[in-house]
NUKE-29566 format. One record per residue: z, x, y of N, C-alpha, C in turn. Coordinates in steps of 0.2 Angstrom, whole numbers, padded with zeros to 4 digits, always signed. Atoms other than C-alpha are relative to their C-alpha. Example, Ala and Ser with C-alpha at 12.3 -4.5 7.8 and 13.67 -1.06 7.14 Angstrom:
+0000+0004-0006+0039+0062-0022+0000+0004+0006-0001-0004-0006+0036+0068-0005+0003-0004+0005
//
This chain:
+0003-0006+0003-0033+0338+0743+0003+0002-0007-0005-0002+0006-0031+0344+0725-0005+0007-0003+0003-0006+0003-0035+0361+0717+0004+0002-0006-0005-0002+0006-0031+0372+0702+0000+0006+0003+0000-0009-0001-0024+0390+0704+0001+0001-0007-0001-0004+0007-0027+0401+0689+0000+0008+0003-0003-0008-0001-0026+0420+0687-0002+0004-0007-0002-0005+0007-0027+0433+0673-0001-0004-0006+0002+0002+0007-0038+0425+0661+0000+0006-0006+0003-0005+0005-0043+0442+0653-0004-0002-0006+0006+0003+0006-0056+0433+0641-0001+0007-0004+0001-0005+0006-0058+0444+0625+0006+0005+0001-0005-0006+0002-0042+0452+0625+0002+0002-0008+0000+0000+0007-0042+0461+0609+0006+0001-0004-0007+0001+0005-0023+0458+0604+0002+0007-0004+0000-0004+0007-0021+0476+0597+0007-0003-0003-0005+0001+0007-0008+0478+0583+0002-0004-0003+0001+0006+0005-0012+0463+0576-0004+0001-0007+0002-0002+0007-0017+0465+0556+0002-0003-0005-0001+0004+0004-0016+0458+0541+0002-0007-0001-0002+0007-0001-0017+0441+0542-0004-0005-0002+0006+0005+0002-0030+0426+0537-0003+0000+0005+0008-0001-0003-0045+0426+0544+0000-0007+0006-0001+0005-0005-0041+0409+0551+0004+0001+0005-0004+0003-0004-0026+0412+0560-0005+0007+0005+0002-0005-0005-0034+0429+0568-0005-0002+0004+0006+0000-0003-0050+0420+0575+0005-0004+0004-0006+0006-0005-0035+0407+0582+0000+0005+0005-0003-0006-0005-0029+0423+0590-0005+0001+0003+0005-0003-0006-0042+0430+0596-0007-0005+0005+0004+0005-0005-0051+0413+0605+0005-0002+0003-0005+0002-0005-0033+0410+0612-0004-0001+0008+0000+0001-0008-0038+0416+0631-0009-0005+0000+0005+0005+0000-0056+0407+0627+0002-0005+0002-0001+0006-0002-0048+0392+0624+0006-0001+0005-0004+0001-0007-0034+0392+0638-0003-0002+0006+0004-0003-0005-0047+0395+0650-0004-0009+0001+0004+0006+0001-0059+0380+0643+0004-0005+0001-0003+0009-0002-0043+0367+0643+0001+0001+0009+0000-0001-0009-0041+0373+0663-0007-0005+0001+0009+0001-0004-0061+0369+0665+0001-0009-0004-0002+0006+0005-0055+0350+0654+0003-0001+0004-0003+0001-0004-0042+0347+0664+0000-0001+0008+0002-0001-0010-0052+0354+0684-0002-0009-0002+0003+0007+0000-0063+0339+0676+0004-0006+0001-0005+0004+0001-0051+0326+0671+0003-0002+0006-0002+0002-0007-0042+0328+0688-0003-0001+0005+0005+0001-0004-0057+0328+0697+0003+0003+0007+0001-0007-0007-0052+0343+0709-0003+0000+0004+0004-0002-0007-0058+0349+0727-0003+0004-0003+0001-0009+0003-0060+0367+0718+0003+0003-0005-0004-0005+0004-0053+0380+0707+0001+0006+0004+0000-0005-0002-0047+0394+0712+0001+0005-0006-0001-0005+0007-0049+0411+0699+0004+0008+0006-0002-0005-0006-0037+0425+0708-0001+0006-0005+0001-0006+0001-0044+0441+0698+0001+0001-0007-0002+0001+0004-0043+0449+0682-0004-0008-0007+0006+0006+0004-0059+0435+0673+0001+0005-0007+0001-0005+0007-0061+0450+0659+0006+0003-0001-0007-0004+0001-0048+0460+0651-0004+0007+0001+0001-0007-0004-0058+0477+0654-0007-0002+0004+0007+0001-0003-0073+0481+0665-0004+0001-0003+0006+0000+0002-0084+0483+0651+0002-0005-0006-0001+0004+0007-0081+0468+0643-0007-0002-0002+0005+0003+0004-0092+0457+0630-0005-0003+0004+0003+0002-0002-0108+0451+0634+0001-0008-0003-0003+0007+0002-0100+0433+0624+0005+0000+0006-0002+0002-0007-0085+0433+0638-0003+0001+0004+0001+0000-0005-0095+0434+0650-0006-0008+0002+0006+0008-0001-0109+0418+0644+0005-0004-0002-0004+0009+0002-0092+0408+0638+0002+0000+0007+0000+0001-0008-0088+0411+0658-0006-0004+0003+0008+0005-0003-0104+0406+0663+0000-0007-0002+0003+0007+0004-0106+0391+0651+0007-0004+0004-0006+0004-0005-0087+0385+0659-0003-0002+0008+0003+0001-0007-0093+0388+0677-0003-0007+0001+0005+0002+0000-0108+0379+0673+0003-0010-0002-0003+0010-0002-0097+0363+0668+0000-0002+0005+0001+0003-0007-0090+0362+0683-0004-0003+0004+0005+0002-0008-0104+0363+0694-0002-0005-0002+0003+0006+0004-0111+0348+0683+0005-0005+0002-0007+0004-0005-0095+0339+0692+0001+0000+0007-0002+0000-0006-0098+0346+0707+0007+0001+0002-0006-0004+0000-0082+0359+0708-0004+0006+0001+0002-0009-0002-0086+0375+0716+0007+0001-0002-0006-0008+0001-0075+0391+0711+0000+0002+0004-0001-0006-0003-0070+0403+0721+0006+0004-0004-0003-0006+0003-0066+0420+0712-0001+0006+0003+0000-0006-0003-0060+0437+0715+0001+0004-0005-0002-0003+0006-0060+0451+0703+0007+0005+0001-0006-0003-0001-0046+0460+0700+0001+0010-0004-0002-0005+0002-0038+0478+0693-0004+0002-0005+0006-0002+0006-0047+0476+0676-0007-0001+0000+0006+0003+0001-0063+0466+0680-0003+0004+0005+0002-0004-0005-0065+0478+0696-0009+0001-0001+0008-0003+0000-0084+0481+0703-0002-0002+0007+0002+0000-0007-0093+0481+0719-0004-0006-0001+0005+0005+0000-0100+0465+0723-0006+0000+0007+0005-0001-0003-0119+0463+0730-0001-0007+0000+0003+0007-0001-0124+0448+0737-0007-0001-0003+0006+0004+0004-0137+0437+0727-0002+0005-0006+0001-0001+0008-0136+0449+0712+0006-0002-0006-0006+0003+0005-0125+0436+0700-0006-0004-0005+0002+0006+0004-0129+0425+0684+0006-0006+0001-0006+0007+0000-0115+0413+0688-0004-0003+0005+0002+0005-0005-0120+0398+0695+0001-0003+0006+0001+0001-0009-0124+0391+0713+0010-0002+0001-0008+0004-0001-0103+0382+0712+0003+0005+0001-0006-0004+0001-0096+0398+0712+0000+0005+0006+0000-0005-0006-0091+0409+0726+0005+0006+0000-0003-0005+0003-0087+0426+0721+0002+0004+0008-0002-0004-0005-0077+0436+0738-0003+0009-0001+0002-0009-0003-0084+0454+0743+0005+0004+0001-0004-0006+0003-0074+0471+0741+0002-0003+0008-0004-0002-0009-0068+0468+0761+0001-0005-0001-0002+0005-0003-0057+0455+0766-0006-0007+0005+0005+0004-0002-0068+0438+0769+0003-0005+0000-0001+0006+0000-0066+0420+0773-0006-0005+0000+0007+0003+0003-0076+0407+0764+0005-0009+0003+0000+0007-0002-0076+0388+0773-0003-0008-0005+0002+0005+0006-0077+0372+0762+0001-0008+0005-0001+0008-0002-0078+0352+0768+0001-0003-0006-0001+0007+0005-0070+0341+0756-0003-0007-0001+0004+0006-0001-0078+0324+0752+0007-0005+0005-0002+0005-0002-0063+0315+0763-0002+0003+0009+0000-0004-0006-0070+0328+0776+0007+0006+0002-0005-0003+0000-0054+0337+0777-0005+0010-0001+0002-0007-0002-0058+0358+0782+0003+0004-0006-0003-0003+0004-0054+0371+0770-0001+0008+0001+0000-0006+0000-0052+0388+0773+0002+0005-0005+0000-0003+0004-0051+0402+0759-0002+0008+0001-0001-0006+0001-0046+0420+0761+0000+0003-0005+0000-0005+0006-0049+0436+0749-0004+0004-0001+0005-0007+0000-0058+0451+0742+0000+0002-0004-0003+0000+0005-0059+0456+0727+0000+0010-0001+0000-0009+0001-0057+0477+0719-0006+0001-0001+0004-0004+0000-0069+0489+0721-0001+0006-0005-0002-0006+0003-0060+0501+0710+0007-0003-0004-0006+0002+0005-0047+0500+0697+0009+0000+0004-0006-0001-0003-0032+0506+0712-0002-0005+0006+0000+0003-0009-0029+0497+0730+0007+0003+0001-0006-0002-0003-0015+0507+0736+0003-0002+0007+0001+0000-0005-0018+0504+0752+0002-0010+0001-0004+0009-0002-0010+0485+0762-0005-0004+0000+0007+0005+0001-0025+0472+0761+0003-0005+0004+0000+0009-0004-0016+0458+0769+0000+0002+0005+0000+0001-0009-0016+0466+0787-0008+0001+0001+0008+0001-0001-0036+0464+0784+0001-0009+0000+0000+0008+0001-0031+0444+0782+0001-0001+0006-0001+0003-0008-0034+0433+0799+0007-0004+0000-0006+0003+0001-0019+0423+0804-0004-0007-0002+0005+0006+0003-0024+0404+0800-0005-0002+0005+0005+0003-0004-0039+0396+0806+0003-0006+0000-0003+0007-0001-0039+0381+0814-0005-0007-0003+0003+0004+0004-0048+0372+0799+0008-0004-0001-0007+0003+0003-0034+0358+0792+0002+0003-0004-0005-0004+0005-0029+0369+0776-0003+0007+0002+0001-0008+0000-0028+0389+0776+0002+0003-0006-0001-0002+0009-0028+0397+0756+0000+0009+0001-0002-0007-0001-0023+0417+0755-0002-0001-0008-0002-0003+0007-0029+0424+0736-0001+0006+0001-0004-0008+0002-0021+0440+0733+0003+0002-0006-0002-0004+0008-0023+0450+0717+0003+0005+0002-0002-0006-0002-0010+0462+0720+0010+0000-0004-0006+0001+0001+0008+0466+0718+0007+0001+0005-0007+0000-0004+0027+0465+0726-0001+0008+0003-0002-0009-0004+0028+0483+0739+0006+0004-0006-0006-0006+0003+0041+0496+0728+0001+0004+0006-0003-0005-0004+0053+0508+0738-0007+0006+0002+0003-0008+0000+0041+0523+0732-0008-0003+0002+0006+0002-0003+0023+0520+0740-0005+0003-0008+0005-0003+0008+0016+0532+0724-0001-0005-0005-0003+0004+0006+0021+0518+0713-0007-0007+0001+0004+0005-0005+0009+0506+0725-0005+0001-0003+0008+0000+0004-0008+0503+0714-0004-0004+0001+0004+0009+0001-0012+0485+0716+0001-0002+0007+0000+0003-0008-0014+0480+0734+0006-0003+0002-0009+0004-0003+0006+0480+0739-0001-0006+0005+0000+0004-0005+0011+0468+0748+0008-0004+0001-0005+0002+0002+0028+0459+0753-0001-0007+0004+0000+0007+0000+0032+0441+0755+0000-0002+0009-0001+0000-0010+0037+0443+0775-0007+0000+0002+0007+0000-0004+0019+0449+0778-0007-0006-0001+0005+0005+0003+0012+0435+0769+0001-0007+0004-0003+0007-0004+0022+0420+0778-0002+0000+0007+0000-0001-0005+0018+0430+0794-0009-0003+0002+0009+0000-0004-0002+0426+0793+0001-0010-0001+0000+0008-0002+0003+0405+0793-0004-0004-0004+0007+0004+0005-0007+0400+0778+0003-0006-0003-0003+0004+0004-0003+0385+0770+0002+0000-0008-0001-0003+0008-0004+0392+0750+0000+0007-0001+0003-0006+0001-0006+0409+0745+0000+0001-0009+0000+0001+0009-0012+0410+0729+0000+0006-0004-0002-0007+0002-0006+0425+0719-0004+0001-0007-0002-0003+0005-0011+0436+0704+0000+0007-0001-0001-0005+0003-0010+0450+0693+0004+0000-0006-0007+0002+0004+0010+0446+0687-0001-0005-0004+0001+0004+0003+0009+0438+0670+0004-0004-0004-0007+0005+0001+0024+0427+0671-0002-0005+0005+0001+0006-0005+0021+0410+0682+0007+0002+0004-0007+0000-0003+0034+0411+0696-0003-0001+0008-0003+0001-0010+0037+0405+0716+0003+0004+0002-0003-0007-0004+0038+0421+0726+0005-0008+0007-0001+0001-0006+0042+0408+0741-0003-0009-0001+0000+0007-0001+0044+0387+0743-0007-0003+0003+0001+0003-0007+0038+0383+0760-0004+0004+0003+0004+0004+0003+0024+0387+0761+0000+0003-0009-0002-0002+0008+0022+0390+0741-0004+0006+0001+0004-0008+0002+0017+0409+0737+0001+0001-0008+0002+0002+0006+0012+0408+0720-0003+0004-0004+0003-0001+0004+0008+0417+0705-0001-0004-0008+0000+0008+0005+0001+0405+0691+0003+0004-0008-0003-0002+0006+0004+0419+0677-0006+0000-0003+0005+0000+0005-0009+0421+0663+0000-0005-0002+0000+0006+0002-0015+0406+0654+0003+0000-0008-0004-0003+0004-0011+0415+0639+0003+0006-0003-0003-0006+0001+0002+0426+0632-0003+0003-0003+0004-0005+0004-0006+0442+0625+0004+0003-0003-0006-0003+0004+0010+0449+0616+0006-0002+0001-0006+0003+0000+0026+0447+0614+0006+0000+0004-0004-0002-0006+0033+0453+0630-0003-0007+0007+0002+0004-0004+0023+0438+0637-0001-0005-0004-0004+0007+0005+0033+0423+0628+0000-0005+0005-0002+0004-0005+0037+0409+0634-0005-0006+0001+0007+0005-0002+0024+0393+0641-0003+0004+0006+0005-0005-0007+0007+0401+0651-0004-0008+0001+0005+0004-0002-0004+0391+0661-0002-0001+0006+0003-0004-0005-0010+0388+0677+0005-0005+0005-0004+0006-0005-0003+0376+0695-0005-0004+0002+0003+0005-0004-0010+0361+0700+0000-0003+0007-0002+0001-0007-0009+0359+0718-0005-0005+0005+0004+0008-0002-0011+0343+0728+0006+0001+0008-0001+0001-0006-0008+0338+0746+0005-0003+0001-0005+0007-0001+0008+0328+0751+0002+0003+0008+0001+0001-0008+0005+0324+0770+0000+0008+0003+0004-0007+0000+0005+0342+0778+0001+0005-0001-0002-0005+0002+0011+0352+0765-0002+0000-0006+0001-0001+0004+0006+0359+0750+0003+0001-0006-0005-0001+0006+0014+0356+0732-0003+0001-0008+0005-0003+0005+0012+0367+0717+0004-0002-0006-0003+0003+0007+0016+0358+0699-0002+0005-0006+0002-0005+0002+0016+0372+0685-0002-0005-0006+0002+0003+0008+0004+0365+0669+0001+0005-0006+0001-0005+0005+0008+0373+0653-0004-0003-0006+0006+0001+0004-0009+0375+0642-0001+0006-0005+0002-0006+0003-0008+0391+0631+0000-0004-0008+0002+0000+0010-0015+0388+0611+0005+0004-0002-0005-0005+0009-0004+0402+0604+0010-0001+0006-0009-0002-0006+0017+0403+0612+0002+0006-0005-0003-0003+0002+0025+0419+0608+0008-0002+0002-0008+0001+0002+0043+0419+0603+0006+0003-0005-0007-0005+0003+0059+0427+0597+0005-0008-0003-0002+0004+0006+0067+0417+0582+0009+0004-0004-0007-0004+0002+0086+0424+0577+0001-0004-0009-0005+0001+0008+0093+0422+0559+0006+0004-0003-0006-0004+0004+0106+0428+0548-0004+0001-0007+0003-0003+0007+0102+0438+0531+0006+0005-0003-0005-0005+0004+0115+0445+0519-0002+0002-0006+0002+0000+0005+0107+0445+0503-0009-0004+0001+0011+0000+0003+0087+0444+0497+0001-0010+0000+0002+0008+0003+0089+0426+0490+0001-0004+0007+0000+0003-0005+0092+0422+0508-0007-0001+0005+0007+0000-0003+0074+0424+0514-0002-0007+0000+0004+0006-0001+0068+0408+0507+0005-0007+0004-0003-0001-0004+0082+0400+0517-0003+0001+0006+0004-0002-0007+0076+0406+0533-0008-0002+0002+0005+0001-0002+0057+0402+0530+0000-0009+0000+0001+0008-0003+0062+0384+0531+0004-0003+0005-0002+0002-0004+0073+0385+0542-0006-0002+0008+0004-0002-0008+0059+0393+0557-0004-0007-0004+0006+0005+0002+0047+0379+0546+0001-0007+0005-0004+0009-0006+0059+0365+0556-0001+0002+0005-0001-0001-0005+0057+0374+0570-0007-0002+0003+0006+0003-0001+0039+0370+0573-0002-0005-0001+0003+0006-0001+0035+0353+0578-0006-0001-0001+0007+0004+0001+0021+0343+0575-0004+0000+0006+0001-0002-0007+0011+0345+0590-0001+0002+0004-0001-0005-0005+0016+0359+0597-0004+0005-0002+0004-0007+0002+0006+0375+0599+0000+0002-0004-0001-0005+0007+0003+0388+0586+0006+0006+0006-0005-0004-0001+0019+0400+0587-0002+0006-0002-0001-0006+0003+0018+0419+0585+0007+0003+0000-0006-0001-0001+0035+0423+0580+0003+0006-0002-0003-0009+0003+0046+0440+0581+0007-0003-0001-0007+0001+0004+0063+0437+0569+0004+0006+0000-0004-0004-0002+0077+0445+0574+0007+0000-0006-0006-0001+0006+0090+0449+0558+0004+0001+0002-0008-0002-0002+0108+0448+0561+0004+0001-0008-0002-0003+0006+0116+0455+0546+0008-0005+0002-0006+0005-0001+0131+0442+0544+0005+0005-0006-0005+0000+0005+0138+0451+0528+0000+0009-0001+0002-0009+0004+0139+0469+0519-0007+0000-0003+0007+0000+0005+0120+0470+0517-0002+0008-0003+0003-0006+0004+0114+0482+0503-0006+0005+0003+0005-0005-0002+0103+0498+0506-0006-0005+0000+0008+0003+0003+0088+0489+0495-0001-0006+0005+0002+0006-0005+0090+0473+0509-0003+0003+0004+0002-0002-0005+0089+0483+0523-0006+0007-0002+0007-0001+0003+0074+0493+0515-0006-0005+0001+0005+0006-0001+0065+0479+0512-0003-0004+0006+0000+0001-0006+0067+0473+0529-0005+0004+0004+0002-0004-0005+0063+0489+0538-0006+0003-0004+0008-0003+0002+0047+0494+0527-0007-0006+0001+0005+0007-0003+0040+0476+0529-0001-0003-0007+0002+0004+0006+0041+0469+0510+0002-0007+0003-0002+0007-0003+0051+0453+0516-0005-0003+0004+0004+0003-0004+0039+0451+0530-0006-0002-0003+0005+0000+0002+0024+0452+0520+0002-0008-0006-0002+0005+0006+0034+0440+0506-0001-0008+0007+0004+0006-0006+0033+0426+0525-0004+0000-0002+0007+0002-0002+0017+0428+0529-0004-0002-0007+0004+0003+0005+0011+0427+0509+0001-0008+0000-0003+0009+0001+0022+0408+0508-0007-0002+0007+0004+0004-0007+0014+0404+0526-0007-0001-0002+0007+0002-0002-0005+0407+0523-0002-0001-0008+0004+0006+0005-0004+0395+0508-0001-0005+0003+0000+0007-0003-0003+0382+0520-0007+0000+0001+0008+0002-0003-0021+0373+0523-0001+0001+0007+0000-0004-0007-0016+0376+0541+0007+0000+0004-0007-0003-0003-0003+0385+0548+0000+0001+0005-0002+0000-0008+0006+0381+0564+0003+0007+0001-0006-0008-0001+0016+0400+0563-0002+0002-0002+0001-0007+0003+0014+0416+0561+0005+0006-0001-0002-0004-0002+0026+0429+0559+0000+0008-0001+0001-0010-0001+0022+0447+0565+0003+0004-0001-0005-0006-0002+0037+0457+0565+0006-0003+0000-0008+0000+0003+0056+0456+0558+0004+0009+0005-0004-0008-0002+0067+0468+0568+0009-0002-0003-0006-0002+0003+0083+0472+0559+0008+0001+0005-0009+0000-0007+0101+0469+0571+0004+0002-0004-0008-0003+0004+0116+0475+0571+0004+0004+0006-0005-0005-0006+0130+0486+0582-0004+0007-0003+0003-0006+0002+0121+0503+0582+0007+0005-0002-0006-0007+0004+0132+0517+0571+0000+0005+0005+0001-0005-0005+0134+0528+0588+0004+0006-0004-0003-0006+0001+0140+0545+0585+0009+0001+0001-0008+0003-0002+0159+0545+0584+0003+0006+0007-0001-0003-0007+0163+0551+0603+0008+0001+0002-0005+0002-0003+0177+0556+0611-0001-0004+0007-0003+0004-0005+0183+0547+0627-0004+0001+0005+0004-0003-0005+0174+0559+0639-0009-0001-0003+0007+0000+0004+0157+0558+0628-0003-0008+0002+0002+0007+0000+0158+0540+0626-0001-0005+0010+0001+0000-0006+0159+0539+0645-0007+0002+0003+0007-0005+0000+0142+0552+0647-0005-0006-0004+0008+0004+0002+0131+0541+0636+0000-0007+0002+0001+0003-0002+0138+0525+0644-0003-0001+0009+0002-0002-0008+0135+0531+0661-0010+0002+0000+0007-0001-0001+0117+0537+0657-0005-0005-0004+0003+0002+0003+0112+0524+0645+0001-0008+0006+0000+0003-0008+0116+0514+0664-0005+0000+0003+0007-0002-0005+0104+0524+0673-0006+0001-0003+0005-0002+0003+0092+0526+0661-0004-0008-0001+0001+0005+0002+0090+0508+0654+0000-0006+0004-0001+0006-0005+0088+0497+0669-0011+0000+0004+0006+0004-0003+0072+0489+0678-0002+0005+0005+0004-0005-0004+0070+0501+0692-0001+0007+0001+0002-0006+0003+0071+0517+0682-0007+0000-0004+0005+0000+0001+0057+0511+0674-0006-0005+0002+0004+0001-0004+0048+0506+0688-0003+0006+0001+0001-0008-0001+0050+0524+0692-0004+0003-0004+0003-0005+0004+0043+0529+0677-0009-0007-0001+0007+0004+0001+0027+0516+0678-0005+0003+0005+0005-0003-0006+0022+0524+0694-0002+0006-0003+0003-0007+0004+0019+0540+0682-0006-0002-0003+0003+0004+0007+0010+0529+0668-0006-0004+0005+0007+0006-0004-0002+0518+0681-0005+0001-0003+0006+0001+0005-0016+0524+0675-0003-0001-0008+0004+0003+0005-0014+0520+0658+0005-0009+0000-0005+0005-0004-0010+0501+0663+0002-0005-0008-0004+0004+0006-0008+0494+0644+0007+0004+0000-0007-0005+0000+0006+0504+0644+0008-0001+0005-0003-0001-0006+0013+0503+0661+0003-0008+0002+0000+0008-0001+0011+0483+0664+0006-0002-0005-0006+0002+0006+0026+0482+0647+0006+0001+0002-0006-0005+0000+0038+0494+0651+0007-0005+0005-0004+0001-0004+0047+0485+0665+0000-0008-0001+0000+0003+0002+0050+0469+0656+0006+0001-0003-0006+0000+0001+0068+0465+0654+0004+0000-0010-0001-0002+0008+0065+0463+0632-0003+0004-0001+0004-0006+0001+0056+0478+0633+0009+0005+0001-0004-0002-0001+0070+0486+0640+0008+0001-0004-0008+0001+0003+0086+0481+0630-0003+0002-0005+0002-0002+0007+0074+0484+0615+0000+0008-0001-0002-0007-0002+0073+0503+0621+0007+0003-0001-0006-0002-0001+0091+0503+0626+0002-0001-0009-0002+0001+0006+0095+0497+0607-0003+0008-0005+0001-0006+0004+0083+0510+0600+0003+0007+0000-0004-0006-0002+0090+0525+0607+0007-0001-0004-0006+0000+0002+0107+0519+0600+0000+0002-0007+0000-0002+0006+0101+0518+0584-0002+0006-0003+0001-0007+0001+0094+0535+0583+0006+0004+0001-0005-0003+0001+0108+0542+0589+0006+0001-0005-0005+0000+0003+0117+0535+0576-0003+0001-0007+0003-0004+0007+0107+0541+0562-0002+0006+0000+0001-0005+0004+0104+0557+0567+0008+0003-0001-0008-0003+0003+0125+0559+0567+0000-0001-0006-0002+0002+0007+0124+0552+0550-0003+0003-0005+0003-0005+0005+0110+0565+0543+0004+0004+0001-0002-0005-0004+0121+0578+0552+0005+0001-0005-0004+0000+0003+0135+0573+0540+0000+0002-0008
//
């Protein structure tokens, strides 16, 4: 048996605070989840798959575009021309009440019902398949969904898809169909194929509990390679190979800068940094001040002339593999000069303030607004917070003076 797990296409995600840019690289940008999506449906082909599986989250809102929704369709509709059934489940964004036999998607796809269901498949070597799941009805599921899941059937495979997320201490916190890894291993399924979480990652081995992660990164808090898992049979257990297929990579690029004339310098350095070959980069430049830099440098930085003086060089190219967005300016923050007891006070609070499960705390507040909320608790979200705060501190001692 072989299949693909995907997740958190969000098709038409509209990139905000992206701006000023060539017209070419923006149309790049914004068919990125299009085409991440379409090399999946290239590759189901190519490997000549059981199935795919889609675990939620097709759209980026519930009132997306009538184009995402016919470039779905028109994908689907390869498959079925291969003879690869879907099975999809909607998730937190794409949320909606599903009504049997009112769909435009094609016969291959088998969309799951707001309640917990099991949907059975015969493979061509005859092999059994079973496939649990449900999709949202509403934008929350507070409430446990897996203890609606049967234990396994006694077909040959048993498949779990659960759009949801990891249980929190605090229950308020709970939005996305909690669940924890014990009660997932407890129903004996062979796979559990996870989404919502837009980072790939093995909650659990043996059997594999699996979220594949988006296929493309939608910002820059979602760096790194996206794509989906390939999962194939070896004798009678299932194993999940992660493929990375994303069109754009976000990415954090360090330099040094002392002086202006050093700019050009740097753009050829990041220029060696992109390979032939390799995806289109969105990159965030992180300045390390190596000497005594002048005010007018760190001006120029921090208003975005330098930035703007890249991206003029870049979108001479006939076609540009890099983009870069956004220059942040480093350095040790200028803190307030403290005494012994002080420096003690803001170290102990910029402890408990600046950590992953304070602003877990503070997402359970923020749920409903979920662009917001989905960033926060991202560990370079975080340090960037802890930085800025320093640096405020240490300017407004320096107006004071």
């Amino acid at each position: 048996m072989k299949f693909i797990h995907t997740a958190d296409l969000h098709l038409d995600s509209p990139f905000r605070g992206l701006a000023d840019m060539p017209t070419q690289i923006w149309q790049k940008i914004h068919r990125s989840t299009f085409t991440a999506f379409e090399r999946i449906v290239d590759n189901a082909i190519k490997e000549q798959v059981d199935f795919v599986l889609i675990v939620g989250d097709i759209y980026d809102r519930d009132h997306h575009s009538a184009e995402a929704e016919d470039f779905f369709v028109r994908q689907c509709q390869r498959l079925n021309e291969h003879q690869i059934p879907v099975y999809l489940s909607y998730g937190n964004h794409d949320y909606q009440i599903v009504s049997e036999g009112v769909t435009s998607l094609p016969q291959n796809v088998h969309v799951f019902g707001n309640q917990v269901e099991t949907k059975t498949l015969t493979l061509s070597n005859k092999e059994t398949v079973s496939i649990t799941g449900f999709s949202y009805g509403k934008r929350w599921l507070s409430a446990d969904q897996v203890s609606g899941f049967p234990s396994k059937a006694t077909t040959d495979w048993h498949i779990g898809m659960l759009h949801g997320a990891l249980a929190q201490n605090n229950s308020e916190q709970d939005h996305y169909a909690p669940f924890t890894v014990a009660e997932l291993l407890q129903k004996n399924y062979d796979y559990w194929a996870l989404g919502h979480i837009h980072k790939h990652q093995v909650l659990n081995d043996n059997p594999p509990v699996v979220y594949p992660g988006d296929p493309q990164g939608r910002h820059k808090n979602e760096d790194g390679q996206h794509g989906y898992y390939l999962v194939q049979s070896d004798l009678s257990k299932l194993k999940a190979e992660f493929k990375a297929i994303a069109p754009i990579e976000w990415c954090t690029v360090n330099a040094n800068l002392d002086h202006l004339q050093a700019a050009d310098i740097i753009i050829k350095g990041l220029r060696q940094q992109v390979k032939p070959g390799e995806q289109f980069k969105m990159i965030a430049l992180n300045v390390q001040s190596t000497g005594e830099m002048s005010a007018l440098t760190k001006q120029l930085i921090t208003n975005g002339t330098i930035l703007e003086r890249f991206q003029e060089q870049i979108a001479e190219d006939d076609s540009p593999k890099w983009w870069p967005y956004q220059i942040n300016l480093l350095g040790e923050a200028n803190l307030p000069k403290m005494t012994d007891l002080d420096q003690e006070y803001w170290d102990q609070a910029a402890k408990e303030v600046f950590n992953q499960s304070a602003m877990v705390e503070l997402v359970g507040k923020l749920s409903k607004y979920d662009f917001i909320a989905e960033h926060l608790t991202e560990p370079s979200m975080i340090e960037e917070l802890r930085r800025e705060a320093s640096q405020e501190l240490g300017e407004e001692d320096h107006h004071e003076d």
